[in-house]
C-alpha positions as CSV (number, residue, x, y, z in Angstrom):
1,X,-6.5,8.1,-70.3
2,X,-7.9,6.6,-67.0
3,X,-7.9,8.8,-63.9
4,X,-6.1,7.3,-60.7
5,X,-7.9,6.2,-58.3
6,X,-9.0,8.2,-55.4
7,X,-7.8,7.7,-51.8
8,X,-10.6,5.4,-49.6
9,X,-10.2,5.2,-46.2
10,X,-11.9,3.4,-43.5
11,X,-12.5,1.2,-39.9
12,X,-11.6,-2.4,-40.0
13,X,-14.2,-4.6,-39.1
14,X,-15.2,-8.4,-38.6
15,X,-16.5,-9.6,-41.3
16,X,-18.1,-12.9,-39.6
17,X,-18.4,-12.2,-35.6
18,X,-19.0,-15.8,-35.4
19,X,-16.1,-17.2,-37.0
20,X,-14.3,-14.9,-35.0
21,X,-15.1,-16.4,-32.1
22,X,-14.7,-19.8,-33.5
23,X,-10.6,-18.5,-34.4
24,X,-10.9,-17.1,-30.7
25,X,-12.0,-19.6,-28.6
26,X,-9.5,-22.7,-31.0
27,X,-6.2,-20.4,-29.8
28,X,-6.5,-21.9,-26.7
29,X,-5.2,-25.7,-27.2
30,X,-3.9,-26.4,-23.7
31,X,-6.4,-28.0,-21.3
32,X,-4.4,-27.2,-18.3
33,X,-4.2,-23.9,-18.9
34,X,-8.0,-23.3,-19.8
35,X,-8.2,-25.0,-15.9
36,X,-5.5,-21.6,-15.1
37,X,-7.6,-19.5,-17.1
38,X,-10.9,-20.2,-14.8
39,X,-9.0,-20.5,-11.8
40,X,-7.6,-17.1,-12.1
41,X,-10.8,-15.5,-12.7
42,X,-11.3,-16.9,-9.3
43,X,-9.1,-15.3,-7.8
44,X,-10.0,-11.9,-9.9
45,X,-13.1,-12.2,-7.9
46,X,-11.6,-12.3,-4.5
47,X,-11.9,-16.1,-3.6
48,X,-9.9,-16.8,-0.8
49,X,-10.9,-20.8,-1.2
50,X,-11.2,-22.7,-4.8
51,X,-12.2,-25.7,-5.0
52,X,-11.5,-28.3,-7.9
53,X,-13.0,-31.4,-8.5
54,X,-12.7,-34.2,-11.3
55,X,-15.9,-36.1,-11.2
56,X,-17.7,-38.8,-12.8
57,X,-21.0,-38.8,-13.5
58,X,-23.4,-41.5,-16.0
59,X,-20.2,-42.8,-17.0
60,X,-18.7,-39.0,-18.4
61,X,-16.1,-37.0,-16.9
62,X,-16.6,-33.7,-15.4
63,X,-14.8,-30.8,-13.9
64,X,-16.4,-28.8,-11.3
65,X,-14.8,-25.7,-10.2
66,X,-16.0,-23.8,-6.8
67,X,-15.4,-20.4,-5.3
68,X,-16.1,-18.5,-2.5
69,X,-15.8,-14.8,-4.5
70,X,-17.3,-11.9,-5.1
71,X,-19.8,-14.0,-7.5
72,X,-20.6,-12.4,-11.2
73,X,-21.5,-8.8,-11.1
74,X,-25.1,-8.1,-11.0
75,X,-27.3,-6.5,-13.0
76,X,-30.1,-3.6,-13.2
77,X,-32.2,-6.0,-11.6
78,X,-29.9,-7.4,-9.0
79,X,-29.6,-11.2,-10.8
80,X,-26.0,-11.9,-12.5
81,X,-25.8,-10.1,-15.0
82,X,-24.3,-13.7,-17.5
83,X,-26.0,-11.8,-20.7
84,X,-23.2,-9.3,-20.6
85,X,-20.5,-12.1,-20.8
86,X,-22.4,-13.6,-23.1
87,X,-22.5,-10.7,-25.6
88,X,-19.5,-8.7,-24.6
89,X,-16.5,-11.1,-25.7
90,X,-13.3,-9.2,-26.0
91,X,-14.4,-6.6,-23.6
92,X,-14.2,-7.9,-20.2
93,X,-15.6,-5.6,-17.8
94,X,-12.4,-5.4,-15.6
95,X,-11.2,-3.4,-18.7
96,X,-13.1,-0.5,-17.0
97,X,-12.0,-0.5,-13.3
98,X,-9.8,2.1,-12.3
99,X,-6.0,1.7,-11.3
100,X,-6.4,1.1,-7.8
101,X,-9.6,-1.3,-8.3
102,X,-7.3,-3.3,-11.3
103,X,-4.5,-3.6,-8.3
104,X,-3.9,-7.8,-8.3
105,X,-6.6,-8.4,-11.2
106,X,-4.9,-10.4,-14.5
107,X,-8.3,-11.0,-16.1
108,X,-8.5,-8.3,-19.3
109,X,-9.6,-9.9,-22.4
110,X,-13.3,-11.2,-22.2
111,X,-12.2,-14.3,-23.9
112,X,-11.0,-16.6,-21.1
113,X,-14.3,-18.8,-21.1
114,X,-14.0,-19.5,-24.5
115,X,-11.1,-21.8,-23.3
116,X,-13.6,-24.4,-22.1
117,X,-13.3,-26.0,-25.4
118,X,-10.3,-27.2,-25.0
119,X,-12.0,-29.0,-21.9
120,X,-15.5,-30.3,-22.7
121,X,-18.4,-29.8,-24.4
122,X,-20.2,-27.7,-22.4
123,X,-20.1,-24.8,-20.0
124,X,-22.4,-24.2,-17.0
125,X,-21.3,-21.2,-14.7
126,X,-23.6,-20.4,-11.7
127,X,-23.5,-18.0,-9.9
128,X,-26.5,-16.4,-7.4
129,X,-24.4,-12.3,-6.2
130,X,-25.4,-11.4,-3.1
131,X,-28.2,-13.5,-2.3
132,X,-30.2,-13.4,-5.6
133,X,-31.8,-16.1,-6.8
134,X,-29.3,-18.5,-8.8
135,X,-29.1,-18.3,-11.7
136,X,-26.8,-20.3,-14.9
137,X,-25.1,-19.5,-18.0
138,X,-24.8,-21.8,-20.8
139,X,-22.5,-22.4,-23.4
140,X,-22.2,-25.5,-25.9
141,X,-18.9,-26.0,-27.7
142,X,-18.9,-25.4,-31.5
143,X,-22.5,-23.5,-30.9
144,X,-23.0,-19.4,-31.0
145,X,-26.6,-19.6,-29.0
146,X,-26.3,-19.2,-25.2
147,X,-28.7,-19.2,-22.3
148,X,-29.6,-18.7,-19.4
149,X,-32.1,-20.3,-16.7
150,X,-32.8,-20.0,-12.9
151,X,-31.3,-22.8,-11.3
152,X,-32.4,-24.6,-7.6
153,X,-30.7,-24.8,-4.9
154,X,-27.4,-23.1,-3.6
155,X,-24.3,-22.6,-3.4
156,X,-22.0,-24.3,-1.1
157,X,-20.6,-20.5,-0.6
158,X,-21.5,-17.2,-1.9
159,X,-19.7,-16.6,-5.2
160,X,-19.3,-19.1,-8.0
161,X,-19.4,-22.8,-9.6
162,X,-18.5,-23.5,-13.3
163,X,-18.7,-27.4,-14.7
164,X,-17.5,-28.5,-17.6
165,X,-18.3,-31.7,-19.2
166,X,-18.7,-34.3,-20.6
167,X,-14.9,-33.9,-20.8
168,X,-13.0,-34.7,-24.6
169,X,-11.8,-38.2,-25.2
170,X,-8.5,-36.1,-26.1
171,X,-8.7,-34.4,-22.8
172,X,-9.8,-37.1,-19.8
173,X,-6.9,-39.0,-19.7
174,X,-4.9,-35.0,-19.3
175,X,-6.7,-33.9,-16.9
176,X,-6.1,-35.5,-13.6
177,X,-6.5,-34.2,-10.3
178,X,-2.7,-35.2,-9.7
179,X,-2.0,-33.0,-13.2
180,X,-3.8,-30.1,-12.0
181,X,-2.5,-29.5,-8.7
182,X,1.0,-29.7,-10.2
183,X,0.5,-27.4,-12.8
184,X,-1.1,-25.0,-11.2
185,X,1.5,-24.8,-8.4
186,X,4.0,-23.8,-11.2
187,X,1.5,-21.3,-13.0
188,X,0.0,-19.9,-10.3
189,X,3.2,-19.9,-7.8
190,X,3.5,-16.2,-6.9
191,X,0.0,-15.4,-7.2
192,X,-0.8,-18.0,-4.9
193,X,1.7,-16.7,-2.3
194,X,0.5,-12.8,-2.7
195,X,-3.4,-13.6,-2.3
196,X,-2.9,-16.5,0.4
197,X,-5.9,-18.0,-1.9
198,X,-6.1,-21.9,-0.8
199,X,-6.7,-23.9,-3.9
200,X,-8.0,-28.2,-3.1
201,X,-7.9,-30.4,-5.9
202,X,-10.0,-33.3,-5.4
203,X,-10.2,-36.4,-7.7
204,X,-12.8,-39.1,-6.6
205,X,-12.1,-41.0,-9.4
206,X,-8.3,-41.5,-9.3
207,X,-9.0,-41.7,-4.7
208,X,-7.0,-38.5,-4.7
209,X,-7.4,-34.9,-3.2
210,X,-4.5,-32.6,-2.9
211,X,-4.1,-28.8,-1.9
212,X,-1.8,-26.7,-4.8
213,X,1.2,-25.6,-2.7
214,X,3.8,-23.3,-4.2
215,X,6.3,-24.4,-6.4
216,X,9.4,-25.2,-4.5
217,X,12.6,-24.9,-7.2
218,X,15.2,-26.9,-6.3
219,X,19.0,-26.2,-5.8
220,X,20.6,-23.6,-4.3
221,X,19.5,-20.0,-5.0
222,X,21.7,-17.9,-7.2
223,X,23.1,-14.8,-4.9
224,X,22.2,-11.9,-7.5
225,X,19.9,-9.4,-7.1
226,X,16.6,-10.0,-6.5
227,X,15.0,-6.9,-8.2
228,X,16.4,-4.7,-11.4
229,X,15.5,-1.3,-12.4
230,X,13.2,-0.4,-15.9
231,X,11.5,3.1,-16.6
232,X,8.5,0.9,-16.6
233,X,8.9,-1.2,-13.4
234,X,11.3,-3.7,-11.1
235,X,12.1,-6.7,-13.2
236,X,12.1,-9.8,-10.6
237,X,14.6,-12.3,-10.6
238,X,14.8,-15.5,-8.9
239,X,17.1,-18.2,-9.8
240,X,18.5,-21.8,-8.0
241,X,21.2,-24.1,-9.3
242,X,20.8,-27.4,-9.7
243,X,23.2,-30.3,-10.1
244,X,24.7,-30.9,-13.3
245,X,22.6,-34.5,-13.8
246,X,19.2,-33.2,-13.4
247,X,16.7,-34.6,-15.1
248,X,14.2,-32.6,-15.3
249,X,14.3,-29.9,-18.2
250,X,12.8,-27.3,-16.6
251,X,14.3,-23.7,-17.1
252,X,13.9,-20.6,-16.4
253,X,10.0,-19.1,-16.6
254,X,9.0,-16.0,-18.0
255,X,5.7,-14.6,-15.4
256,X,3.6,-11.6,-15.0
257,X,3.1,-10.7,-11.8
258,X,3.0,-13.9,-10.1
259,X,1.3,-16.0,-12.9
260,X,3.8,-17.9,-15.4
261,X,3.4,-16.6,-19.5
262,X,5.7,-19.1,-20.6
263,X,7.7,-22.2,-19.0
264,X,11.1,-21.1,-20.4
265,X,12.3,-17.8,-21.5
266,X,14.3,-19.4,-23.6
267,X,11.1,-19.4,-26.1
268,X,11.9,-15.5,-26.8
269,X,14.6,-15.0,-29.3
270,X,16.8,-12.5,-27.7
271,X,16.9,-15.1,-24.5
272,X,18.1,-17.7,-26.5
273,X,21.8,-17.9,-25.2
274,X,24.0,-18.2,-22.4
275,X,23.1,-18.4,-19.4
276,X,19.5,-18.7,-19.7
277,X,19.7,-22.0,-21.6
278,X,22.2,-23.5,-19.1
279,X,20.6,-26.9,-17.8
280,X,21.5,-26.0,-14.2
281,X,19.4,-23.1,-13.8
282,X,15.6,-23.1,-12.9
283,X,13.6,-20.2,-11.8
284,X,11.9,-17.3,-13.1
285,X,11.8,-13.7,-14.2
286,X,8.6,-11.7,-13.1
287,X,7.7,-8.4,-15.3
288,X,4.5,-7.1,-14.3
289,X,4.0,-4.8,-17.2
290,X,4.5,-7.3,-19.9
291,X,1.0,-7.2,-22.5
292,X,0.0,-11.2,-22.9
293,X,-0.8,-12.2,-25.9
294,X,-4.3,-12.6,-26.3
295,X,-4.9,-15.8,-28.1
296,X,-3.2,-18.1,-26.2
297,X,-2.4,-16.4,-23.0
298,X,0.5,-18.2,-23.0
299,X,3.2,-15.6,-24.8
300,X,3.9,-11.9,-24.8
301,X,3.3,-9.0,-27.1
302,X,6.8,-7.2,-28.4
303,X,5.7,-3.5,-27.3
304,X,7.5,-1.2,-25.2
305,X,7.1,-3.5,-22.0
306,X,8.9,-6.1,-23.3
307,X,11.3,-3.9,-24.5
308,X,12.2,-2.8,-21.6
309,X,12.4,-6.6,-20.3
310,X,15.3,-6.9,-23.5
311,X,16.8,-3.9,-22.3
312,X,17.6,-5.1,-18.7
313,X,18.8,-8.7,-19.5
314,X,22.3,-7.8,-20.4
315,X,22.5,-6.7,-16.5
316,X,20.6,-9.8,-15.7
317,X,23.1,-12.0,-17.3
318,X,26.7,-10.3,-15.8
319,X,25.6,-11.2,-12.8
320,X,24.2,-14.6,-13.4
321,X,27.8,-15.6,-15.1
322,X,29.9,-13.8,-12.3
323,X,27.9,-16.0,-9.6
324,X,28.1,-18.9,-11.5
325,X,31.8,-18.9,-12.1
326,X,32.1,-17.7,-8.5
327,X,30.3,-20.6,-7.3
328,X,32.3,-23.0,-9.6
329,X,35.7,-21.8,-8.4
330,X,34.6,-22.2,-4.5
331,X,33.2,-26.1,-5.9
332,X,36.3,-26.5,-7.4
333,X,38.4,-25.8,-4.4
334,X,36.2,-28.0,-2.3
335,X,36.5,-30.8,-4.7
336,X,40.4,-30.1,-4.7
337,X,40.5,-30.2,-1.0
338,X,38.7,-33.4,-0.9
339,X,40.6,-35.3,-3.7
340,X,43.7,-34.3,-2.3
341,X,42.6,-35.6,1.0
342,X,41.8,-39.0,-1.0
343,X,45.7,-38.9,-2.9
344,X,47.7,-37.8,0.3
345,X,45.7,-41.4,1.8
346,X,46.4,-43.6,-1.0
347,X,49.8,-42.5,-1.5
348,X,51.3,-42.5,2.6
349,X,49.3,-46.2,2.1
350,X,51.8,-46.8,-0.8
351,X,54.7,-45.4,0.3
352,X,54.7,-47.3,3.6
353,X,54.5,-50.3,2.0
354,X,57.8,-49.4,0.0
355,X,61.3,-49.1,1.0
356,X,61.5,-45.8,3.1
357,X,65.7,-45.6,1.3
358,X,64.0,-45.7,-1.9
359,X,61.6,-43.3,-1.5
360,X,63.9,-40.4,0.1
361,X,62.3,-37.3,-0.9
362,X,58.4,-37.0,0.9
363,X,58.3,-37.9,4.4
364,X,55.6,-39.9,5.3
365,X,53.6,-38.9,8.2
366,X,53.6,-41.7,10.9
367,X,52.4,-42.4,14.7
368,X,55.0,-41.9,17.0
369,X,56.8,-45.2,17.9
370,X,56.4,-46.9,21.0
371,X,59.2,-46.3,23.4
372,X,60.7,-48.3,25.9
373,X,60.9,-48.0,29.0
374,X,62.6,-50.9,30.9
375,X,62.8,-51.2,34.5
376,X,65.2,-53.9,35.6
377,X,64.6,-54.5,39.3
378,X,60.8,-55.5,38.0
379,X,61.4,-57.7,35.5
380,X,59.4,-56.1,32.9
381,X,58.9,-53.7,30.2
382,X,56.6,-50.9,30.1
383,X,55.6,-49.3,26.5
384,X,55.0,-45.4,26.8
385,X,53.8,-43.6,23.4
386,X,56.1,-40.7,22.8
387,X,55.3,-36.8,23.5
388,X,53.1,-36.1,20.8
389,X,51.3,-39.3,20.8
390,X,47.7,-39.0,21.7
391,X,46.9,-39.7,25.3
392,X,50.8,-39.4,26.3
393,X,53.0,-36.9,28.1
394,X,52.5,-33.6,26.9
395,X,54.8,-30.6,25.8
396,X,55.4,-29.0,29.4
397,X,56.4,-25.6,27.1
398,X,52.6,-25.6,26.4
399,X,51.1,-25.9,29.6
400,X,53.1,-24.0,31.8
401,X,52.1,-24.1,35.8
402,X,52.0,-22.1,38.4
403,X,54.7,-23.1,40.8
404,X,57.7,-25.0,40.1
405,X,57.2,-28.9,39.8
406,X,59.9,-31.7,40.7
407,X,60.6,-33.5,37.3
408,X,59.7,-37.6,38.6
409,X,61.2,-40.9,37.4
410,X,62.5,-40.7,33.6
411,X,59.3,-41.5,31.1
412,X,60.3,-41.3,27.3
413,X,62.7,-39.3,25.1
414,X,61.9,-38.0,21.9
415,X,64.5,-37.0,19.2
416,X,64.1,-33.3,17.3
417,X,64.0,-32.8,14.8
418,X,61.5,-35.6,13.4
419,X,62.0,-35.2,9.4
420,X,65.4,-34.0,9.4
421,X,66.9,-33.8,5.7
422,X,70.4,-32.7,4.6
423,X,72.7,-33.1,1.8
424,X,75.7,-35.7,1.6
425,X,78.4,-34.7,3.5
426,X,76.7,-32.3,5.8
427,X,76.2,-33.4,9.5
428,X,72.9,-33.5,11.0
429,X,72.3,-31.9,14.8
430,X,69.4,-34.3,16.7
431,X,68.5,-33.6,19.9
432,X,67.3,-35.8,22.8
433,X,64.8,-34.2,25.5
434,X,63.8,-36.7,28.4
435,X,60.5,-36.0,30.0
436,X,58.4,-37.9,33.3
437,X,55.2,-38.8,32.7
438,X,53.7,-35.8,33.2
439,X,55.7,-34.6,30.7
440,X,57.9,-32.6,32.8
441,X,61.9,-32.4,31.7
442,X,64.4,-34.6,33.2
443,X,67.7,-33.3,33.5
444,X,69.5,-35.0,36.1
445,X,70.8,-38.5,36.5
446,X,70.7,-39.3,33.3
447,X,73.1,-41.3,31.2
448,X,73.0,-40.7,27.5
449,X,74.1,-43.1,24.2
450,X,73.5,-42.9,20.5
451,X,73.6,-45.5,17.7
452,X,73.4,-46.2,14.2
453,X,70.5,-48.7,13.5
454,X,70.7,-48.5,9.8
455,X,72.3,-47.1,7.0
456,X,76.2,-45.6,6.4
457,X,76.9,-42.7,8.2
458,X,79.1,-41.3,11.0
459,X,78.2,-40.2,14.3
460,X,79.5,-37.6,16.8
461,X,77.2,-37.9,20.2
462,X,78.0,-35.1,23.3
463,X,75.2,-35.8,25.9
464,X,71.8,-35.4,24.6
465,X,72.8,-34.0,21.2
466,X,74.6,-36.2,18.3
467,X,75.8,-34.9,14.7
468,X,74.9,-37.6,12.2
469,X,76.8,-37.3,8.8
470,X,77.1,-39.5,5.4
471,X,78.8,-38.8,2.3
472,X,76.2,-40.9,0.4
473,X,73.0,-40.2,-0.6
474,X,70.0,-42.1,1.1
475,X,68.2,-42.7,4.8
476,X,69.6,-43.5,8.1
477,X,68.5,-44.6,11.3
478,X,69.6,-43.3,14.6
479,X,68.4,-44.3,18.1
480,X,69.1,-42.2,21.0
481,X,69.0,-43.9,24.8
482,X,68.6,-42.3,28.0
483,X,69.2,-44.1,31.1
484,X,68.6,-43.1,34.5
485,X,69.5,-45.6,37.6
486,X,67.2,-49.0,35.9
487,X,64.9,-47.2,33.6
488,X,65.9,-46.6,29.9
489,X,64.2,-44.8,27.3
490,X,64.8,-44.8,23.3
491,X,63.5,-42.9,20.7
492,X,64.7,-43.4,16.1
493,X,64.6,-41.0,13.5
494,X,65.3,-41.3,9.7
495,X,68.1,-38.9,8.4
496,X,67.5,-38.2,5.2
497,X,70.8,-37.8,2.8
498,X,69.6,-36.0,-0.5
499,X,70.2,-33.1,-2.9
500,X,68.3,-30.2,-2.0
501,X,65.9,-28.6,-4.4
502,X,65.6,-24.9,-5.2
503,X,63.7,-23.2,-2.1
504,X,64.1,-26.4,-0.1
505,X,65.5,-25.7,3.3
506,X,66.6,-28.0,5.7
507,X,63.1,-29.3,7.0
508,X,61.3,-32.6,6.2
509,X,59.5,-32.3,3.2
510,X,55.2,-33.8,3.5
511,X,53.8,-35.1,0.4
512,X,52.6,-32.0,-1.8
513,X,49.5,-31.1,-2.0
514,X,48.5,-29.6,-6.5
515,X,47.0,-26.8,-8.2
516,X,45.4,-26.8,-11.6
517,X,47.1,-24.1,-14.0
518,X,45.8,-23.7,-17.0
519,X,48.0,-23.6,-20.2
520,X,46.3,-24.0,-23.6
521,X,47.7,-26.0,-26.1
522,X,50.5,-26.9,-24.2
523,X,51.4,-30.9,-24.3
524,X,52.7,-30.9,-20.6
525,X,49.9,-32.7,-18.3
526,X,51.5,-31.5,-15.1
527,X,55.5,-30.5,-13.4
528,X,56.5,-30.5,-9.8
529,X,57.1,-27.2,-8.4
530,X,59.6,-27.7,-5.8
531,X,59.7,-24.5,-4.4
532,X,56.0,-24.6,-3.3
533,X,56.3,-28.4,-3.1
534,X,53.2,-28.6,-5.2
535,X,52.4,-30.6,-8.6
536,X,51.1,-28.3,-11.1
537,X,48.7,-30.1,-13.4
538,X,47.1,-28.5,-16.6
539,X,43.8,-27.8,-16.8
540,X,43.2,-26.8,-20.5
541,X,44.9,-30.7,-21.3
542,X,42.4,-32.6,-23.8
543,X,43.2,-35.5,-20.6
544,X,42.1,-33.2,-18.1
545,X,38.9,-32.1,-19.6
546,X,38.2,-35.7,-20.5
547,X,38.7,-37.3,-17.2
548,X,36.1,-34.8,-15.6
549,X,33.1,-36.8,-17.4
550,X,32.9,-38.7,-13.8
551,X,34.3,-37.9,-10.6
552,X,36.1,-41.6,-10.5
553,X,37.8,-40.9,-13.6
554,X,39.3,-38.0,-12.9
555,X,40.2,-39.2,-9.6
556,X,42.3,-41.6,-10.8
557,X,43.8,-39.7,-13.4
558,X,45.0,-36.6,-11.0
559,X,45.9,-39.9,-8.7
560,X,48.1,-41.2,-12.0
561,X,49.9,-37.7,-12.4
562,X,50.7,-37.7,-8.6
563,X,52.3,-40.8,-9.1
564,X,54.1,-39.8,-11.8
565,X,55.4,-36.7,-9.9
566,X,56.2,-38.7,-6.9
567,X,58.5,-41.1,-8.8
568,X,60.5,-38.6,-11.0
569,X,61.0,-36.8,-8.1
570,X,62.5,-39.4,-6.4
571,X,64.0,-41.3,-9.4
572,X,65.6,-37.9,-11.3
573,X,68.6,-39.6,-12.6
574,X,67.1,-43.4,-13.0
575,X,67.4,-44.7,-17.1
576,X,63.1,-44.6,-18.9
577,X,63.0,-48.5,-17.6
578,X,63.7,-48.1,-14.3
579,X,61.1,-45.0,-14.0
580,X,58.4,-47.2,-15.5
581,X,59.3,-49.3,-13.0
582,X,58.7,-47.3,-10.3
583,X,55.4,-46.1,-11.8
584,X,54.5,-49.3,-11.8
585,X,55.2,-50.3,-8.9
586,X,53.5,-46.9,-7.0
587,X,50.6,-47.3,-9.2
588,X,49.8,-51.0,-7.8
589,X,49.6,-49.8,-4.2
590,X,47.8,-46.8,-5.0
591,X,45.1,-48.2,-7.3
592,X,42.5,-49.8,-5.2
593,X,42.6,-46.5,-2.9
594,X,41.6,-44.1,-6.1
């Protein structure tokens, strides 16, 4: 019988260093962000000033990149020391500073030069520390030898040039200067910001050169907190709204400490949901203790960092959905306030144009009339606008003075009230007041008539005041005249005769303004509500939701409802034809406004 076999432990180990490398330095597909990768360790280093430049040189594309840093660290011997980068991969010496001296350094993996072939195929990095001679490190893609020479010359400023090139025929036509500067203002936003590091792209061969500002998001910024709490760290929000239309698909990014990990968080399972897939939102979320993966740089490792992330979202998203419906309702009752503006023209347009006895039950708002005021001994007449007309006599209740004034010659008269509305058989008080043209009352001297202009009614005049009734339903016109030795004065108003609604007092009655209520499943598009004198229109309607696919559509469909408010209001006991009629007829004059 065999024995089992006995327990063998051990230390995993590469089997082929060089294939290793070869897996290592092919995770890295993105030319862009092999151009990050080397601009960061910039900025590791201390640069305050990078400059980038796309050359051409015996007919080859090159990219030169130039820093003003601490240069490469140097050696027992005071030269760079390149032969510990060269033969330390995957332990980068910044693995070894302390806390305070790793404060604003991303650089951690000893693998970030490797990305250079993604670019070209070759590396030369120079670099002279301190004032040593210069010297240069060489790496060819695909190749495991390195070396490195003494190099003539110097540096434009202490610290450090790498060049890469000849560039790949896959990766010339990417990399542009124009490319570059906009990806790294997206990658490199907040870093940029906290090290004030000045980064110039320059690209001789395309006649540009650029400096890499800041990414700018546009929209308007999402009012939620800025920072959230973790047992690890703040979590760093920062989030603008953008109109519904844009174009661009850019989300919401996913960065470590002011460098950008992924373009959209969306990319991480537990972010793929509302709201951080909606279209309207760009911005980013900034965890500094998130682990990178190593390979690509370009993702994150799911330890107890981003844990903690995945922890905190929930929070995160209340408040991103409270602020956005928060921001849609205040949209919504701008947009109301606008389109109602745009209805209430249309329809006192269309209503004008109509017969005023048809259309009993909104009053219309109009100027004042012209009055006249007729002076016999001269032969001619003089028009004076009424009280309330701009530029005219004013109310002398709201200006009072400080002494008593002399009323002068009589002016104009206006009739109160303006919209008067009662039902058949009740009588209607107007009153006449006569003011100068200063708009001081005139009392004496004054010889008062009244008259029906229109309609059937009866009337009862005693001075200045007059009780107007009619035992039909419909509109009347009454003029009042006030006379004083050879001036006269008149003034109309339209009685209206109609059936009162519930809550309607005896007041004129303006066009109503609507409010959106929203009833699920209910067949009714929208109702009048007389007590509020408001047209109640139904939001969840399969109409309503499909007119808001453009603003002119669902203009004209709230403007269609109104109409159809308007006439049943005014038409309650008319027979289906005669409403159509009506509807018809509103809709014409209304049309060409909405």
């Amino acid at each position: 019988m065999p024995l089992a076999p006995s327990t063998t432990t051990g230390r995993l180990q590469i089997g082929d260093q060089w294939n290793a490398i070869t897996i290592i330095a092919h995770s890295q597909t993105h030319p862009l962000k092999a151009i990050c990768e080397l601009t960061e360790n910039a900025i590791d280093a201390g640069a305050r000033h990078i400059r980038i430049v796309r050359r051409r040189s015996k007919g080859h594309l090159y990219l030169e990149l130039e820093d003003d840093g601490r240069g490469v660290a140097a050696d027992d011997t005071g030269l760079p020391d390149f032969e510990r980068i060269a033969t330390h991969l995957c332990d980068s010496m910044k693995r070894h500073l302390t806390a305070t001296q790793r404060r604003g350094v991303h650089g951690e993996f000893g693998i970030g030069l490797l990305s250079f072939w993604s670019l070209g195929e070759e590396l030369r990095m120079i670099s002279g520390g301190n004032g040593a001679p210069l010297r240069e490190l060489c790496l060819v893609r695909g190749q495991q030898e390195y070396e490195i020479r003494p190099v003539k010359g110097r540096l434009a400023a202490v610290g450090t040039r790498v060049v890469v090139g000849p560039l790949l025929d896959a990766t010339k036509n990417l990399v542009t200067g124009e490319k570059i500067a906009r990806y790294l203002s997206a990658e490199l936003r907040d870093r940029i910001r906290a090290t004030g590091v000045a980064i110039d792209v320059a690209d001789p061969v395309a006649r540009r050169q650029m400096r890499v500002t800041p990414r700018e998001f546009e929209g308007e910024r999402l009012e939620i907190p800025r920072r959230y709490d973790t047992p690890l760290g703040d979590v760093s929000v920062e989030l603008y709204v953008r109109a519904d239309d844009a174009i661009d698909p850019a989300g919401i990014a996913l960065c470590k400490d002011g460098t950008r990990v992924l373009a959209t968080v969306t990319e991480l399972l537990p972010f793929q949901h509302a709201p951080w897939n909606d279209r309207r939102l760009v911005g980013l979320i900034d965890f500094e203790p998130l682990t990178l993966a190593p390979g690509t740089r370009s993702g994150v490792v799911p330890d107890a960092a981003f844990e903690a992330l995945v922890a905190v979202a929930p929070a995160i998203e209340r408040d991103i959905l409270e602020a956005l419906a928060s921001r849609e309702q205040a949209e919504a009752e701008r947009a109301s306030r606008q389109l109602l503006k745009q209805v209430h023209k249309a329809f006192a347009s269309a209503l004008a144009d109509l017969p005023a006895e048809d259309y009993l039950f909104f009053d219309i708002p109009k100027q004042s009339p012209v009055l006249q005021s007729n002076t016999a001994g001269a032969g001619e007449s003089l028009a004076v606008r009424g009280a309330d007309a701009a530029g005219g006599p004013t109310d002398p209740r709201a200006t009072p003075t400080l002494f008593a004034v002399e009323p002068g010659p009589l002016a104009t008269i206006r009739i109160t009230p303006r919209h008067p509305r009662r039902p058949p058989g009740r009588g209607c008080r107007l009153v006449a007041t006569a003011v100068d043209a200063r708009g001081v009352e005139v009392v004496a001297g004054l010889a008062w008539s009244w008259k029906l202009v229109a309609g059937a009614a009866t009337l009862e005049p005693d001075g200045e005041a007059c009780v107007v009734t009619s035992a039909t339903m419909g509109m009347v016109v009454v003029e009042a005249m006030a006379r004083q030795f050879l001036i006269e004065a008149t003034d109309r108003v339209d009685v209206k005769f109609v059936e009162p609604t519930q809550g309607e007092g005896d007041g004129g009655r303006g066009l109503p303004s609507y409010r959106l209520e929203a009833e699920h499943g209910q067949p009714w598009r929208s109702r009048y509500d007389s007590a509020a004198n408001e047209i109640v229109i139904n939001s969840a309607h399969r109409d309503f939701l499909a007119s808001r696919s453009s603003p002119a559509r669902h203009r004209r469909y709230i403007g269609k409802l109104y109409g159809k408010e308007v006439v049943l209001t005014n038409f309650p006991h008319e027979s289906p034809a005669e409403v159509m009629e009506r509807l018809i007829e509103v809709t014409l004059r209304t049309e060409d406004a909405l």
